[in-house]
Each structure stands twice: as C-alpha cells, then as structure tokens.
Biopython code that builds the backbone (N, CA, C, O; Angstrom):
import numpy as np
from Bio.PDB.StructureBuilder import StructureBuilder

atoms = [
    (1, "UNK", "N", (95.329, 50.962, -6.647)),
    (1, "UNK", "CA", (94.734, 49.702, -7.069)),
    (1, "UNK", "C", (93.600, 49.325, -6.102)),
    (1, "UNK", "O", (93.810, 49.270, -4.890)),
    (2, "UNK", "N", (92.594, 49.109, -6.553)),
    (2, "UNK", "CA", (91.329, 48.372, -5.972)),
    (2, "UNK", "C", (91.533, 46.818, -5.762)),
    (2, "UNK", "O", (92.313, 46.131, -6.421)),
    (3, "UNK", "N", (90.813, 46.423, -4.868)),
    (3, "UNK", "CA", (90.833, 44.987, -4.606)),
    (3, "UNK", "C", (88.553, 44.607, -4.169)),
    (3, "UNK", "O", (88.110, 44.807, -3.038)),
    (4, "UNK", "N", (88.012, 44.308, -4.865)),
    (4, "UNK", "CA", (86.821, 43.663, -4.910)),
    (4, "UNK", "C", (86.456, 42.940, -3.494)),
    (4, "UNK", "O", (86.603, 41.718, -3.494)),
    (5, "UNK", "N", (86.191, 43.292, -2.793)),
    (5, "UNK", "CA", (85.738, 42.499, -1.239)),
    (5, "UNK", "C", (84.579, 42.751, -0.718)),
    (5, "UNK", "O", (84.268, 43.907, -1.007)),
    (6, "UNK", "N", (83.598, 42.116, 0.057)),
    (6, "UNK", "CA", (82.621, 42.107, 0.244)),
    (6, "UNK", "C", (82.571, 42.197, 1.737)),
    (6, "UNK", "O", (83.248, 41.476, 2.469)),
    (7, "UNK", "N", (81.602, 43.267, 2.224)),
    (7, "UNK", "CA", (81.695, 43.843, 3.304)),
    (7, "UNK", "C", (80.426, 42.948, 4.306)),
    (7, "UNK", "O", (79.428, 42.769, 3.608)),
    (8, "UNK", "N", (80.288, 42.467, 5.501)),
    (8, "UNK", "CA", (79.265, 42.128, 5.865)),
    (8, "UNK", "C", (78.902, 42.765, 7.247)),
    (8, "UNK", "O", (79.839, 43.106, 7.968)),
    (9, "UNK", "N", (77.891, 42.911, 7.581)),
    (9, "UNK", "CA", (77.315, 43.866, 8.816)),
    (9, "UNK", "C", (76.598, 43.121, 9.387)),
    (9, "UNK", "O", (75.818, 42.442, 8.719)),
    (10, "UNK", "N", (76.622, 43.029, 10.511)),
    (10, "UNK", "CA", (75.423, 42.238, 11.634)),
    (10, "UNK", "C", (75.215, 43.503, 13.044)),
    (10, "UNK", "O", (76.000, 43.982, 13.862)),
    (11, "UNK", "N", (73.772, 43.675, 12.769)),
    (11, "UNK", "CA", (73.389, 44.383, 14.129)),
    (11, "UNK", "C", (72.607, 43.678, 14.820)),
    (11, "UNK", "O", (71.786, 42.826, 14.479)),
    (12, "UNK", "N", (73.146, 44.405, 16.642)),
    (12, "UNK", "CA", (72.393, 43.258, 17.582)),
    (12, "UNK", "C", (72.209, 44.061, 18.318)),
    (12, "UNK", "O", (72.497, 45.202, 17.958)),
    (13, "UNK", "N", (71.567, 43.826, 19.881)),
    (13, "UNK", "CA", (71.566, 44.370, 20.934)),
    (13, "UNK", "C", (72.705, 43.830, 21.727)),
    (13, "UNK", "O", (72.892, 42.629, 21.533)),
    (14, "UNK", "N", (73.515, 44.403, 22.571)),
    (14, "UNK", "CA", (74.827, 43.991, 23.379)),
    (14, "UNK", "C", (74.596, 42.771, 24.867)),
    (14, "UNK", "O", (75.414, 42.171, 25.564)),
    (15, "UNK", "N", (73.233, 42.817, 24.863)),
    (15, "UNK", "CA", (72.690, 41.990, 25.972)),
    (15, "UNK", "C", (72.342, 40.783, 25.251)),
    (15, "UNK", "O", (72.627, 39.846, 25.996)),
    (16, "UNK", "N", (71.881, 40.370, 24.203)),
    (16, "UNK", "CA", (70.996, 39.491, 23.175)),
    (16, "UNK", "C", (71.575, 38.062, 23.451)),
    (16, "UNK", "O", (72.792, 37.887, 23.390)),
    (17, "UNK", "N", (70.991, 37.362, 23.658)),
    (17, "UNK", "CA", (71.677, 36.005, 24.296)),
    (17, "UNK", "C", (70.713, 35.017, 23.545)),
    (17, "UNK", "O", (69.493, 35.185, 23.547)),
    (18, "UNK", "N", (71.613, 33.513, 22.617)),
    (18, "UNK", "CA", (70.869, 32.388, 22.292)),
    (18, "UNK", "C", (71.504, 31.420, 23.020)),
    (18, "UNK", "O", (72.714, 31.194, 22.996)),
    (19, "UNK", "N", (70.427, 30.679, 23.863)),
    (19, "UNK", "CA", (70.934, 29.360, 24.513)),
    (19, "UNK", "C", (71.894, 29.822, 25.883)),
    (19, "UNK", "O", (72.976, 29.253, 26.023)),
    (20, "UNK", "N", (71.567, 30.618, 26.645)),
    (20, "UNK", "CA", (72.480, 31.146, 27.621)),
    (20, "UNK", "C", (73.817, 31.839, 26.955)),
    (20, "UNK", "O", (74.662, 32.021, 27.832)),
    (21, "UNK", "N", (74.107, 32.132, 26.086)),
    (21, "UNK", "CA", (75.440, 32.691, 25.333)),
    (21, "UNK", "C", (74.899, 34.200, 24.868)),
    (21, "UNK", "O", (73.806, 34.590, 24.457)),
    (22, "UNK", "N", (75.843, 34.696, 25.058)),
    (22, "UNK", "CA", (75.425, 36.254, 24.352)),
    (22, "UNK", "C", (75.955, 36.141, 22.710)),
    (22, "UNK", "O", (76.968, 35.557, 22.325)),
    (23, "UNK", "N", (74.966, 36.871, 21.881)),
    (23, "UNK", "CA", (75.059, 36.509, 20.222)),
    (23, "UNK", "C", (76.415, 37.124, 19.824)),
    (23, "UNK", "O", (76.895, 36.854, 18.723)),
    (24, "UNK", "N", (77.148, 38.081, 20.831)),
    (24, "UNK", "CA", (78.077, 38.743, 19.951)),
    (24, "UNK", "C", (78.931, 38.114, 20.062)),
    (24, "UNK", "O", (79.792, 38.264, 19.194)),
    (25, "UNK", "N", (79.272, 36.788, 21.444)),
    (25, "UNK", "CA", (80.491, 35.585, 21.527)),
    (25, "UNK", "C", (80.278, 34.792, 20.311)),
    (25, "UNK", "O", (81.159, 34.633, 19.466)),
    (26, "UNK", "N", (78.898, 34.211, 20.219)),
    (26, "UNK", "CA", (78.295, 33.057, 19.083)),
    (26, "UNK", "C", (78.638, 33.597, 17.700)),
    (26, "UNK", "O", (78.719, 32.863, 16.715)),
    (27, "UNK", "N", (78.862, 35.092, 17.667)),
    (27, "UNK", "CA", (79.222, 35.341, 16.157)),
    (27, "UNK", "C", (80.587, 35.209, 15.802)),
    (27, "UNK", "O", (81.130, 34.648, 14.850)),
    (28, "UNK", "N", (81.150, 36.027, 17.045)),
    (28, "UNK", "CA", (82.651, 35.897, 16.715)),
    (28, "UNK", "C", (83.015, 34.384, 16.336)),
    (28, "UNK", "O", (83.209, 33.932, 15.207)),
    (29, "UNK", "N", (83.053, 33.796, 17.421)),
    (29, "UNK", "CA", (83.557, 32.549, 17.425)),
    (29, "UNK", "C", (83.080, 31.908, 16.074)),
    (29, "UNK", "O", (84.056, 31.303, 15.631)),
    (30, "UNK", "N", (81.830, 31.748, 15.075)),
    (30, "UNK", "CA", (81.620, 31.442, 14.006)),
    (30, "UNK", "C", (82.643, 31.818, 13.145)),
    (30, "UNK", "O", (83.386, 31.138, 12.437)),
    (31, "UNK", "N", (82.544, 33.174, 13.350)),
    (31, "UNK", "CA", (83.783, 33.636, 12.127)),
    (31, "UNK", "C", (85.249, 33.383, 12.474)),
    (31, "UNK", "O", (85.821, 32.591, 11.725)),
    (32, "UNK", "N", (85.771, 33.771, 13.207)),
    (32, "UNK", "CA", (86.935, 33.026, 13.412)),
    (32, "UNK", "C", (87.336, 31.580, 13.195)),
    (32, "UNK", "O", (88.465, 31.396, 12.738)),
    (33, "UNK", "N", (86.552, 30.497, 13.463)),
    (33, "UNK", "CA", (86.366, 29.176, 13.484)),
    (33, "UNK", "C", (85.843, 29.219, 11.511)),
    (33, "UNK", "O", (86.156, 28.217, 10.868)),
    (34, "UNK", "N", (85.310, 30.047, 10.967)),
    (34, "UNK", "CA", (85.344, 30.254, 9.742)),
    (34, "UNK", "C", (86.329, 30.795, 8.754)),
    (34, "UNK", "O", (86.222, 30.812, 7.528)),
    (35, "UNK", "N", (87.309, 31.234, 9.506)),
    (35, "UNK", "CA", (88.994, 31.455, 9.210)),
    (35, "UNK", "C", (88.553, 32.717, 8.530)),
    (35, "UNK", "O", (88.894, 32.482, 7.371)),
    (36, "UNK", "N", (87.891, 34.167, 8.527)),
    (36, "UNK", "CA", (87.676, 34.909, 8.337)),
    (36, "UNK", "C", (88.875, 35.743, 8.897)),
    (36, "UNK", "O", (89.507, 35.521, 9.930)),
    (37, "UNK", "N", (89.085, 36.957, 7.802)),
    (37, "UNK", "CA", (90.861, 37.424, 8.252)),
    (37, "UNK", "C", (90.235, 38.504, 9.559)),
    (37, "UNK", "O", (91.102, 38.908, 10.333)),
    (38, "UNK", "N", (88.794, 38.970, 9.820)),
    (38, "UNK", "CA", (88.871, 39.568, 11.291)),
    (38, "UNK", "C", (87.673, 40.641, 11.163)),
    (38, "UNK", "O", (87.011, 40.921, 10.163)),
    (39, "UNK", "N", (87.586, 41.181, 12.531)),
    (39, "UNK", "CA", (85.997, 41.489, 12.677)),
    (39, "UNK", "C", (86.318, 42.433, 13.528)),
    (39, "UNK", "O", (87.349, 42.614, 14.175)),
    (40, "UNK", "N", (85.048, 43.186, 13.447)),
    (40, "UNK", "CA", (85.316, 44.293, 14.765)),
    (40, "UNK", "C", (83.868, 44.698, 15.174)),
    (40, "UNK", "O", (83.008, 44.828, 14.303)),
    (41, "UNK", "N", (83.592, 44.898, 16.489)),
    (41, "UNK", "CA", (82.594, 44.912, 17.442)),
    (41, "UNK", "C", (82.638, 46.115, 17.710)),
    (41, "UNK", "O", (83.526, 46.614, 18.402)),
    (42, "UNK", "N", (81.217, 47.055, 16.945)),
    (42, "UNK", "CA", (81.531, 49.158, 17.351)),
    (42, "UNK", "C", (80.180, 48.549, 18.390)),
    (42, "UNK", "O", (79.356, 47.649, 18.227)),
    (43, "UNK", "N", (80.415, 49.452, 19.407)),
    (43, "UNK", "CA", (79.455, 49.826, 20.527)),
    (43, "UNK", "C", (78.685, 51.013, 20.145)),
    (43, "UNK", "O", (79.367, 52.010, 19.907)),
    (44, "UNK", "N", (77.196, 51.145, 20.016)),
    (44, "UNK", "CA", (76.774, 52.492, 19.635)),
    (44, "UNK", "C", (76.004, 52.900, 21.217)),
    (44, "UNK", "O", (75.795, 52.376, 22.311)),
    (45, "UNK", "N", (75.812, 53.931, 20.638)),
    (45, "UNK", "CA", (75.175, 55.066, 22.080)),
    (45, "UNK", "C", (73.716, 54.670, 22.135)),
    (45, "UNK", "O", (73.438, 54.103, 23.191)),
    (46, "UNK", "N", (72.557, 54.831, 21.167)),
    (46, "UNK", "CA", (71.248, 54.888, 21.065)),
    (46, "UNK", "C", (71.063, 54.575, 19.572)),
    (46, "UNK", "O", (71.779, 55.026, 18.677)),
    (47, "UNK", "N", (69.593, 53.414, 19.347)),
    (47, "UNK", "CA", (69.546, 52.781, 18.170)),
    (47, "UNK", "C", (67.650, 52.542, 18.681)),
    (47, "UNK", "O", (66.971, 52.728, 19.690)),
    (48, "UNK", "N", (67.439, 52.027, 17.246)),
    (48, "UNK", "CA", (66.060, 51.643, 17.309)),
    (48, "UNK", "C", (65.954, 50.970, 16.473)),
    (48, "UNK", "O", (66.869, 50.979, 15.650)),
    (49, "UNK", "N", (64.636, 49.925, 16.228)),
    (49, "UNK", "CA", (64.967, 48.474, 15.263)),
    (49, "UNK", "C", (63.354, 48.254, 15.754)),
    (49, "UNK", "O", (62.670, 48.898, 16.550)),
    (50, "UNK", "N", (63.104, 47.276, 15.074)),
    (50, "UNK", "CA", (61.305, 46.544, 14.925)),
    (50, "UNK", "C", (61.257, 45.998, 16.557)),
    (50, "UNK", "O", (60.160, 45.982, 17.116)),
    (51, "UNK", "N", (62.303, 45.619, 17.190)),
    (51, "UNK", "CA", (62.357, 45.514, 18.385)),
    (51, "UNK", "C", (62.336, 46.305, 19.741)),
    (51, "UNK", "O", (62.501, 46.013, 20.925)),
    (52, "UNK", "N", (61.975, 47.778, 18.807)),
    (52, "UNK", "CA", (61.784, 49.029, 19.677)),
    (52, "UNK", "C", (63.618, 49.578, 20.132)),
    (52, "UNK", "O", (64.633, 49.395, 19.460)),
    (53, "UNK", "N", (63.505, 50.141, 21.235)),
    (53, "UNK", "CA", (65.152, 51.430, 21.182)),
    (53, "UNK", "C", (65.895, 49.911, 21.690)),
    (53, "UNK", "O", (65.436, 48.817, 22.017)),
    (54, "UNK", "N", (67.302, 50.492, 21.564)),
    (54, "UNK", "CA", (68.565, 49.564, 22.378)),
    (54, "UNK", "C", (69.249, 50.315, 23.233)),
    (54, "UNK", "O", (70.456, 50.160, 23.419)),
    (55, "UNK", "N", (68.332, 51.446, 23.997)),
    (55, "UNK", "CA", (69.401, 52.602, 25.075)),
    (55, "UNK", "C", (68.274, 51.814, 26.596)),
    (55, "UNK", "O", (67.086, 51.536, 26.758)),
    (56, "UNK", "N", (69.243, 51.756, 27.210)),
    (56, "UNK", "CA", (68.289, 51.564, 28.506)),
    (56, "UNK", "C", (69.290, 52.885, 29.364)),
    (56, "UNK", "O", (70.465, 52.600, 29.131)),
    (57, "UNK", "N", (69.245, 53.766, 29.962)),
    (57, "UNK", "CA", (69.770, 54.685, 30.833)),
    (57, "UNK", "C", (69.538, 54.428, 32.428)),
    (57, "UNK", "O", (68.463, 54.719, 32.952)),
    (58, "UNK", "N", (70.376, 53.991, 32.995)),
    (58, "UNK", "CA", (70.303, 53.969, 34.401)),
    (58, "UNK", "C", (71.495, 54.580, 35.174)),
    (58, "UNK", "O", (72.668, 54.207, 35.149)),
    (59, "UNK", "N", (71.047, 55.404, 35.733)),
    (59, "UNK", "CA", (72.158, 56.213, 37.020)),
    (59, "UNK", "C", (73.325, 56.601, 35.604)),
    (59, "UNK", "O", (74.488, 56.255, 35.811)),
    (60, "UNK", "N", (73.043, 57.248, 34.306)),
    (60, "UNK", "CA", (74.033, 57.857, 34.113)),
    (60, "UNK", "C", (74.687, 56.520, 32.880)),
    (60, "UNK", "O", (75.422, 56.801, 31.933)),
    (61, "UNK", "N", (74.294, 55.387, 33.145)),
    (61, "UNK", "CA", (75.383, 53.946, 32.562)),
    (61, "UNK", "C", (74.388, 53.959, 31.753)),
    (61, "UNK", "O", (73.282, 54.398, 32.067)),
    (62, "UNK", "N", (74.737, 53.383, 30.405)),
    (62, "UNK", "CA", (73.699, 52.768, 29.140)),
    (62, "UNK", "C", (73.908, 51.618, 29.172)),
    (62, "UNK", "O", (75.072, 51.267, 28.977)),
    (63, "UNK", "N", (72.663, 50.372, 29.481)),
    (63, "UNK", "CA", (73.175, 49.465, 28.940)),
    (63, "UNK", "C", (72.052, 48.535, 27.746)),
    (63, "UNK", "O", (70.932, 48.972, 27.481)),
    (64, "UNK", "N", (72.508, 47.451, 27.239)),
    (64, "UNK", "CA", (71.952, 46.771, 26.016)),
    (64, "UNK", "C", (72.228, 47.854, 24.945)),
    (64, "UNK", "O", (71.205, 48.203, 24.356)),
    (65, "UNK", "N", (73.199, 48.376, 24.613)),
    (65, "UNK", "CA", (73.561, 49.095, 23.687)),
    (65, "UNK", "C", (73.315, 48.488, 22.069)),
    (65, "UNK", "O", (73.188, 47.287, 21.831)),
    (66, "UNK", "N", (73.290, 49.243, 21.341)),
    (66, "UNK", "CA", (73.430, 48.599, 19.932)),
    (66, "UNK", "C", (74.615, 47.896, 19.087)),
    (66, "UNK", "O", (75.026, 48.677, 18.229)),
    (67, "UNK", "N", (75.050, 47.091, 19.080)),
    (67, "UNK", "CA", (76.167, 46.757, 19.073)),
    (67, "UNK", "C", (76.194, 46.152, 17.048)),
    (67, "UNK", "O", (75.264, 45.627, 16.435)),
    (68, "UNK", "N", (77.424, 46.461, 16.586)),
    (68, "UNK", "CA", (77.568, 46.512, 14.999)),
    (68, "UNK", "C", (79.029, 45.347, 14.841)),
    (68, "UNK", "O", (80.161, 45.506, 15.299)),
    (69, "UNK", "N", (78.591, 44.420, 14.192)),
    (69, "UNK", "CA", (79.952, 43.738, 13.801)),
    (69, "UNK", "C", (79.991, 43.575, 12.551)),
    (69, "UNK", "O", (79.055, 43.229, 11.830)),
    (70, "UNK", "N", (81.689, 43.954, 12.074)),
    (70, "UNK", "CA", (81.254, 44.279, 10.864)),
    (70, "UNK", "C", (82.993, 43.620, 10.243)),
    (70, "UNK", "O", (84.112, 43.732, 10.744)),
    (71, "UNK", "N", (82.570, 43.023, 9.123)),
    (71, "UNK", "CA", (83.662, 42.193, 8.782)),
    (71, "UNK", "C", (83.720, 41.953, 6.929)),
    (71, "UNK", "O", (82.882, 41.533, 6.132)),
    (72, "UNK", "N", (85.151, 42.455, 6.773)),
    (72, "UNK", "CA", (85.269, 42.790, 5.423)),
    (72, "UNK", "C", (86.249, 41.348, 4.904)),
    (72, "UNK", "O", (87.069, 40.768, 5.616)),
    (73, "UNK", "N", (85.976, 41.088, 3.835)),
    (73, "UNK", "CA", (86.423, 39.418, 3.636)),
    (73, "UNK", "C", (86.008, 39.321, 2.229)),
    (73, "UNK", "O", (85.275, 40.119, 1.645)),
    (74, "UNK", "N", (86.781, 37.815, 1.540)),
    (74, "UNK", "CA", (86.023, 37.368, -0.048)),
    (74, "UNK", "C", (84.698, 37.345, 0.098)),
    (74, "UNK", "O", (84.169, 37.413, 1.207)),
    (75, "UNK", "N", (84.032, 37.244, -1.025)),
    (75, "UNK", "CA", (83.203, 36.718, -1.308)),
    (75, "UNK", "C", (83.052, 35.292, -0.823)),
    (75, "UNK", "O", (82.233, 35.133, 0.082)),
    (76, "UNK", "N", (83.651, 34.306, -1.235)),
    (76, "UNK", "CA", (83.627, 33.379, -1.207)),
    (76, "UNK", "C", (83.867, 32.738, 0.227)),
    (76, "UNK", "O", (83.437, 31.609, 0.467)),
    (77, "UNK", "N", (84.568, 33.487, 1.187)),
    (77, "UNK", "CA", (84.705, 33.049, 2.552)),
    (77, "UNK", "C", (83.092, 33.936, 3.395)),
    (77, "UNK", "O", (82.620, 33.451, 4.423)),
    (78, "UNK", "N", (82.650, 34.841, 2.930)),
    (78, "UNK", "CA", (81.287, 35.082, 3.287)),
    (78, "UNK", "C", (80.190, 34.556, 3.127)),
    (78, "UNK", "O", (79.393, 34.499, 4.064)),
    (79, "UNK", "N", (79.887, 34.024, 1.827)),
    (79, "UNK", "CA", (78.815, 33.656, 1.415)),
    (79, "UNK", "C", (78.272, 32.490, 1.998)),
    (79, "UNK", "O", (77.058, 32.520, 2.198)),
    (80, "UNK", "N", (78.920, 31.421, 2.332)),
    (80, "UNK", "CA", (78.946, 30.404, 2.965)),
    (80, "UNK", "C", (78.228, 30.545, 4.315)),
    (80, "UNK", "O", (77.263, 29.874, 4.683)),
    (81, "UNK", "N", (78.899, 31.606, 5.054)),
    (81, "UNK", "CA", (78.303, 32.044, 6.559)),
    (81, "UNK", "C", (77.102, 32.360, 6.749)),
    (81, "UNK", "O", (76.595, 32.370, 7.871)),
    (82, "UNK", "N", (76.470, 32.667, 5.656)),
    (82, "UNK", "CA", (75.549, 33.606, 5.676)),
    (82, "UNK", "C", (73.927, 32.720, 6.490)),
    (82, "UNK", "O", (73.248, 33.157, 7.418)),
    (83, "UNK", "N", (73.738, 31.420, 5.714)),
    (83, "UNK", "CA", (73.051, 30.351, 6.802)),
    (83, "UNK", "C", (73.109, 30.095, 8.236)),
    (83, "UNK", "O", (72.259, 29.774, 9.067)),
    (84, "UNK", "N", (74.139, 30.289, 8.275)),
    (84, "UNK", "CA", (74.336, 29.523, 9.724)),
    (84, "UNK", "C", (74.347, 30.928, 10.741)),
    (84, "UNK", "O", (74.061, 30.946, 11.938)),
    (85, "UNK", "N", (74.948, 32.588, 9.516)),
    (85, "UNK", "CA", (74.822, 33.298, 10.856)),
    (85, "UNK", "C", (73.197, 33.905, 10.478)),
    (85, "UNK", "O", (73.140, 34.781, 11.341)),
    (86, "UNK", "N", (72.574, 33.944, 10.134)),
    (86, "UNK", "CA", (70.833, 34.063, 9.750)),
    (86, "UNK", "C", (70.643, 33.288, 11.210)),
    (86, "UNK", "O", (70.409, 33.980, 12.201)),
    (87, "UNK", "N", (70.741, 31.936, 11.321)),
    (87, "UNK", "CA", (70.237, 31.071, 12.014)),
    (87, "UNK", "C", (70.995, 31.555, 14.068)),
    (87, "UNK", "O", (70.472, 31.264, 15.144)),
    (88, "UNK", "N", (71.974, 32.131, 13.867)),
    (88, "UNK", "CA", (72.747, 32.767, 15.213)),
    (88, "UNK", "C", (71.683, 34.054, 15.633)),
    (88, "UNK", "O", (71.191, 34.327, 16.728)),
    (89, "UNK", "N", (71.542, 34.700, 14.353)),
    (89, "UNK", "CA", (70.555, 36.040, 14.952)),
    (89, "UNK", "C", (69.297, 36.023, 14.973)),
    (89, "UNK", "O", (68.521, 36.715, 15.633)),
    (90, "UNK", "N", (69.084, 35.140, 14.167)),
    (90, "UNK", "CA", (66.853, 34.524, 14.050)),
    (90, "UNK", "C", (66.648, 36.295, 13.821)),
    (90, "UNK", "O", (67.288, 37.011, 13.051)),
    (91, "UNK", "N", (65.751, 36.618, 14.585)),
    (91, "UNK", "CA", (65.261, 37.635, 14.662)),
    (91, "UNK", "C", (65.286, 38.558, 15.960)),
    (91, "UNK", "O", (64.374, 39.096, 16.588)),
    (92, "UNK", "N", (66.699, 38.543, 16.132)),
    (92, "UNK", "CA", (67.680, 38.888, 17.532)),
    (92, "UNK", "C", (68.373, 40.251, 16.806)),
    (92, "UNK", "O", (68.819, 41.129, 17.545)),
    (93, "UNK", "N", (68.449, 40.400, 15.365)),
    (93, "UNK", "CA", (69.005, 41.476, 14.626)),
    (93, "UNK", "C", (68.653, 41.746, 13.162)),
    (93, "UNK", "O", (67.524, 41.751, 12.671)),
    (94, "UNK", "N", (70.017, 42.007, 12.453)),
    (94, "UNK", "CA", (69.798, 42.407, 11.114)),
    (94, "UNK", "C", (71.219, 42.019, 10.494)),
    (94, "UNK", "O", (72.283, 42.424, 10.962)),
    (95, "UNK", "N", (71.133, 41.414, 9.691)),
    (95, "UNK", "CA", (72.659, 40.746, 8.890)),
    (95, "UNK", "C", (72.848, 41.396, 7.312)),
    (95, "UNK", "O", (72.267, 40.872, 6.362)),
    (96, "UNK", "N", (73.512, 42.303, 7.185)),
    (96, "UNK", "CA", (73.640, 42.261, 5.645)),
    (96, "UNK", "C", (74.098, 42.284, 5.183)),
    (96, "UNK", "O", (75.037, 42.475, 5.956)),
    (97, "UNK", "N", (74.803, 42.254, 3.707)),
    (97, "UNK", "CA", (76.363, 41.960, 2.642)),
    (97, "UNK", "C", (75.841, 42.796, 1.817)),
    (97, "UNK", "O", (74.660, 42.965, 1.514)),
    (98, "UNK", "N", (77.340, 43.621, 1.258)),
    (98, "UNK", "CA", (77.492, 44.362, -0.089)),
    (98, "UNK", "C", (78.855, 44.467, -0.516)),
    (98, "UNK", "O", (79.819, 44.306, 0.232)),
    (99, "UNK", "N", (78.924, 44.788, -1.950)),
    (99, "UNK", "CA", (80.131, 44.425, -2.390)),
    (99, "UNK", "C", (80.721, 45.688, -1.795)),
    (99, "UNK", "O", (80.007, 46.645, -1.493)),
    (100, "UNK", "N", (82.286, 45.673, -1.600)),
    (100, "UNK", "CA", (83.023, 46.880, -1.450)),
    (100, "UNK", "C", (84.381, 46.762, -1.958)),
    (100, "UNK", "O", (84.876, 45.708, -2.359)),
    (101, "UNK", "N", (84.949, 47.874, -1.924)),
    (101, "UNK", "CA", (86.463, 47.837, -2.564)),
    (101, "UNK", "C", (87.355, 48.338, -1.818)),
    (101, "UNK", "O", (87.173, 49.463, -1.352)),
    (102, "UNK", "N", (88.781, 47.455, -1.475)),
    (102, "UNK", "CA", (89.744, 47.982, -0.571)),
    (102, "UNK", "C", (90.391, 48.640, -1.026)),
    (102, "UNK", "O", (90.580, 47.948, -2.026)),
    (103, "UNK", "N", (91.200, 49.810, -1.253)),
    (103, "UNK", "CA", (92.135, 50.222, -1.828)),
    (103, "UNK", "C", (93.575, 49.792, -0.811)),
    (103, "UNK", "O", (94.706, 50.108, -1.179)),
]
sb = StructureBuilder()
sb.init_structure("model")
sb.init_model(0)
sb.init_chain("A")
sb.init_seg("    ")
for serial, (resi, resn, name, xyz) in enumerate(atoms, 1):
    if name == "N":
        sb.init_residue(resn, " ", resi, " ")
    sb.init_atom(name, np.array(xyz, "f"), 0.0, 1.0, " ", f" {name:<3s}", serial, name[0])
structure = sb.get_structure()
C-alpha cells in the first residue's frame, strides 16, 4: 500500500548564519515548533551552487560543508512552511517540494 506524502528539501551551507544563528538551528526549530513528524540533516563532502563550491579544505578537515535537510510530511503540514522557510534561507540556499509516496 502507498501512502501520498510530500517530500521537502532545503540546501544550505553548514556555516550559513541569519541574525547570529546558524540556518540549520533556524530551520529545525521552525519545523519542529511546526509539529512536523521529523527531519534529518545529511552532511555532504563537496557541492557547488550560484554561490560558488561549499568545500573549504584545511589541514585535511572540510569545513562549510553542504548540508541537505530533508523532511517527508502531508501536504498540508508543508505547504504552510513554505513562506516563512523561503524567508529563513533568502538566498542562503535552495528549498524545494515534490510529491512522493511512502510505502
């Protein structure tokens, strides 16, 4: 059996900070505080975006990594978010929704 759910993706840089806060606290905390059933934060290795790469390499350590949060939920508990998290990433990332199906 399929179940209809809508998948949403936000990419950032792992350093990316609005208002002294780093964006990936400001998101979580939106969604949670949005009673969203849960989210998960992948760390990537090397990325590139209109903002040029997200690898900085020093002594061996990567940091400002590309960082992906990605959170599967209704429709109807997403759609709502979608303003306010536009307005969390400005042009700090990339936010996007598509339908998906859980089995």
């Amino acid at each position: 059996m399929r179940m209809k759910m809508w998948s949403l993706t936000i990419r950032i840089k792992k350093n990316d900070e609005v208002g002294g806060k780093r964006l990936q606290t400001l998101i979580m905390d939106c969604l949670m505080k949005a009673g969203i059933e849960g989210a998960t934060v992948w760390t990537g290795v090397n990325g590139f975006g209109k903002r040029g790469k997200s690898t900085l390499h020093l002594e061996g350590v990567s940091v400002n990594m590309p960082l992906i949060i990605e959170v599967v939920d209704e429709q109807a508990k997403l759609e709502p978010l979608l303003p306010e998290l536009k307005l969390i990433v400005g042009d700090n990332g990339l936010v996007t929704i598509q339908e998906t199906y859980v089995i």
